[in-house]
N, C-alpha and C positions, 0 to 999 in steps of 0.2 A: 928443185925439190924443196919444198915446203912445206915442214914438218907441223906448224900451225893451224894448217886445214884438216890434217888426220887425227879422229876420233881418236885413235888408240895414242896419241899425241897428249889430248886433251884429256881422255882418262889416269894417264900418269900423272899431269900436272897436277891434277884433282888430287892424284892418290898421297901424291907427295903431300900437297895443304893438308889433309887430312889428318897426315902421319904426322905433323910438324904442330901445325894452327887445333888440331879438333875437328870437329863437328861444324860450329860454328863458322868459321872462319871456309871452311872448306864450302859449305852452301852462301856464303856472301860471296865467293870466287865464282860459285856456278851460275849464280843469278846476275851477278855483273858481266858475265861472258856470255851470258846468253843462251846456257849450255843448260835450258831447262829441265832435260829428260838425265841430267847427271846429280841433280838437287836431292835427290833422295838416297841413292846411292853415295855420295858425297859423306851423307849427316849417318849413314849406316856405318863405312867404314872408318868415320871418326869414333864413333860411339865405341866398337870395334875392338878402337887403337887404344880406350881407354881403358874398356877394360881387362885386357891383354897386359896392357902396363900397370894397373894395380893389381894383378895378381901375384905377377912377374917383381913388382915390388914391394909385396909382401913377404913375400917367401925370400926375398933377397933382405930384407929388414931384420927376419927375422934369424937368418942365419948370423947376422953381422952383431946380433945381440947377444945369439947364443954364443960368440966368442967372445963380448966383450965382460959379461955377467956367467962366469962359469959357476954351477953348482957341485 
C-alpha cells in the first residue's frame, strides 16, 4: 500500500504546505511534484490561511491590549 500514489495523499500534503509555508511555497511543491492540476488550489488555500490568520489575529491583538491598556 502506497500512500504516494493517492491523490487524496497528495492533496493533504499540499494542504499541509499551505497551512505552514503560504501560498507560495505550497505552488513551488505543486509544480516540483508535478501535481499541475493542484497549482491553483494550492495558491487558493494559502491565501485562505492568511487571511483566516490575520483576522484571527487581530481580534486576538486586540483583546490582549484591551487588558494590558485598561480605560
Amino acid at each position: 500500500l502506497s500512500f504516494s500514489k493517492s491523490r487524496w495523499w497528495n492533496e493533504l500534503l499540499l494542504a499541509s504546505n499551505a497551512n505552514v509555508g503560504g501560498p507560495t511555497t505550497a505552488a513551488g511543491m505543486a509544480s516540483a511534484k508535478g501535481w499541475r492540476s493542484l497549482v491553483v488550489p494550492a495558491i487558493l488555500i494559502g491565501v485562505l490561511g492568511y487571511s483566516v490568520a490575520t483576522f484571527i489575529s487581530v481580534v486576538l491583538g486586540k483583546l490582549v491590549l484591551a487588558r494590558m491598556m485598561p480605560v
